[in-house]
N, C-alpha and C positions, 0 to 999 in steps of 0.2 A: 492332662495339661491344665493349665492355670489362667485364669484372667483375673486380675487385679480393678475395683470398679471403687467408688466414692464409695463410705459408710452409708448404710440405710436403702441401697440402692438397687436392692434387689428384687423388690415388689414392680419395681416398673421395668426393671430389665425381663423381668419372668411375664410381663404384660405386654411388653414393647417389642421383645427381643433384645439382644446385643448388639449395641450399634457403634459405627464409628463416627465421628465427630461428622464429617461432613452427611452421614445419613441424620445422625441427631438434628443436624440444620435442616435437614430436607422439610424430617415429619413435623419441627416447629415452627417451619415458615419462615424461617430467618435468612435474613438475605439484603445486600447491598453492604455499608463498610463493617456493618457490627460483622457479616459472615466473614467477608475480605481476612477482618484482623481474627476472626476464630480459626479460618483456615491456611492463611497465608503469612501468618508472625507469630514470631517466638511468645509463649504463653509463661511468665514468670511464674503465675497464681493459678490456681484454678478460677473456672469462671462459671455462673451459675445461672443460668436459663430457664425462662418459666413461658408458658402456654395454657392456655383458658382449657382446653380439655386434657391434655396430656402431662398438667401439672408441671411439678421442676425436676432440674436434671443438672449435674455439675459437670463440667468439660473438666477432665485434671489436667493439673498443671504439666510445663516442659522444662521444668529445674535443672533436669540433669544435663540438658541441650545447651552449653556455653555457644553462644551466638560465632564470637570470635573465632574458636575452636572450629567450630562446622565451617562455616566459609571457607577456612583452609583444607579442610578435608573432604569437600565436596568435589567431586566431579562430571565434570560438563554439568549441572542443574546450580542455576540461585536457591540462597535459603528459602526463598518463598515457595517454590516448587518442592523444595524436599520438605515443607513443612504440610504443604499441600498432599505428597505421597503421603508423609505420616499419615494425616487425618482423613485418609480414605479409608484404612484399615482396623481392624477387630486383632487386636496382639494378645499372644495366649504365650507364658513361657514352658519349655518341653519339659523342666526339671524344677523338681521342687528349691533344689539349692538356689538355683540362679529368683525362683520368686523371696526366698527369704534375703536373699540379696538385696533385693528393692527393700523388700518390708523395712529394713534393719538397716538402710542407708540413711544419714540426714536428716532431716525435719519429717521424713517418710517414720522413724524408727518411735517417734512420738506420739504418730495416731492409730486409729483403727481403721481397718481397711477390709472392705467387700471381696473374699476371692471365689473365686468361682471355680470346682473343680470338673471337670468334662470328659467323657468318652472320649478318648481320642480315635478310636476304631469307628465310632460311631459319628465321628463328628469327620472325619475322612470319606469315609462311606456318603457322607449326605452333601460336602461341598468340596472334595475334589477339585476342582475343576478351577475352584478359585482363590485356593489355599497360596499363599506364597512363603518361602522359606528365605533366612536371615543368617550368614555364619557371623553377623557383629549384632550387637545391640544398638538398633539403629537409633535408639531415642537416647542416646549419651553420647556424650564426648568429655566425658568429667576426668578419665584415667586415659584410654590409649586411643585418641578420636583418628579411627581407622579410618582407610578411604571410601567414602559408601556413591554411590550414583542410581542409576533408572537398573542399574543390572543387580544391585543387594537383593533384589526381593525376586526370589526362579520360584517358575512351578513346578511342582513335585518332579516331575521326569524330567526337568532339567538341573536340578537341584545336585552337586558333585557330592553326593554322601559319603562314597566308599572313599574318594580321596581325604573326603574333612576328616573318616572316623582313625583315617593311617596317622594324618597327621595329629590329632587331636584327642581321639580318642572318641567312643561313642556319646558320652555326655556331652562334650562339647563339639560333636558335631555338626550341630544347630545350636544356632540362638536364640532364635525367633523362628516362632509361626504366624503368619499373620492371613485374617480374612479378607475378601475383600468387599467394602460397602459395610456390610451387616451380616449377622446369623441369626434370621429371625425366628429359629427354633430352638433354639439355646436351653430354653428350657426341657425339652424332651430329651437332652443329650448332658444334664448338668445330673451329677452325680453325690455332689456336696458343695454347701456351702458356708462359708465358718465368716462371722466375725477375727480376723487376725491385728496383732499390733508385736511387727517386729516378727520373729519365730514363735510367738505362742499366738494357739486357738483360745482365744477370747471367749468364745460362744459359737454352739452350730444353730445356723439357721433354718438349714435344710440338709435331710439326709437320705438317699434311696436304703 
């Protein structure tokens, strides 16, 4: 599987772990409205965080989240809630298509970007328990803003695989894997790591 991270940003994720926005806020101590608006509104830009020991760290942005868009396809949760589920989670995509998808979408298809490739047997095996699974991409609403609420994100044994793969097919079975909090092992389960812009390998950073 796939995690997609800021350029450069791999020294401190391989230091830190993988984290999700609201663990990123934990370990830098940030708290009151700066957290509010990191965790609880739409993020047009990415945003960039810095801490006297644990140095800086960029939040990416939520371009592809048309505000308008969500509001209508939310159910039962305000945006601020679901923008709050987002930034609990570590998002990993199951297929390389859907991460060249990103790479290769928009203002996305102009930079270079950190991906992180991972054990997926290995990384099951170790968190389990707090894996949650996505049939939409819950961080858009750019093309077909599906209806998403507190129930897009099941744990594995509640997750309707065998119906998604009838209806779908096994690729698109899933759309999303997501963590929860953090993986603060990430390194002992990362397998490669490439500089990407778009569908080409830029540079490997790291390879077992």
């Amino acid at each position: 599987m796939y995690h997609v991270a800021e350029d450069g940003a791999w020294a401190s994720i391989r230091r830190n772990g993988l984290l999700s926005t609201s663990a990123l806020l934990d370990l830098f101590g940030i708290c009151g409205q700066e957290r509010t608006a990191a965790e609880r509104e739409h993020r047009p830009n990415s945003k960039r965080v810095e801490h006297a020991v644990y140095g800086c760290a960029v939040i990416r942005d939520q371009k592809p989240l048309n505000e308008a868009k969500l509001r209508k396809c939310l159910v039962g949760l305000t945006t601020a809630e679901w923008y709050q589920i987002l930034n609990g989670k570590v998002f990993f995509w199951p297929t390389q298509r859907r991460l060249v998808n990103l790479l290769s979408a928009g203002e996305y298809a102009h930079r270079a970007h950190c991906v992180i490739t991972v054990d997926t047997a290995l990384l099951l095996e170790r968190h389990a328990p707090s894996v949650r699974l996505s049939p939409i991409n819950s961080g858009s609403t750019l093309f077909d803003a599906k209806p998403r609420g507190r129930d897009t994100f099941l744990p594995l044994e509640d997750y309707p695989f065998q119906e998604r793969r009838k209806k779908r097919g096994t690729a698109d079975a899933i759309a999303e894997l997501a963590v929860e909090y953090s993986v603060p092992d990430v390194d002992e389960m990362t397998v490669r790591v490439a500089r990407m812009k778009g569908s080409e390998e830029v540079e490997v950073i790291y390879s077992t």
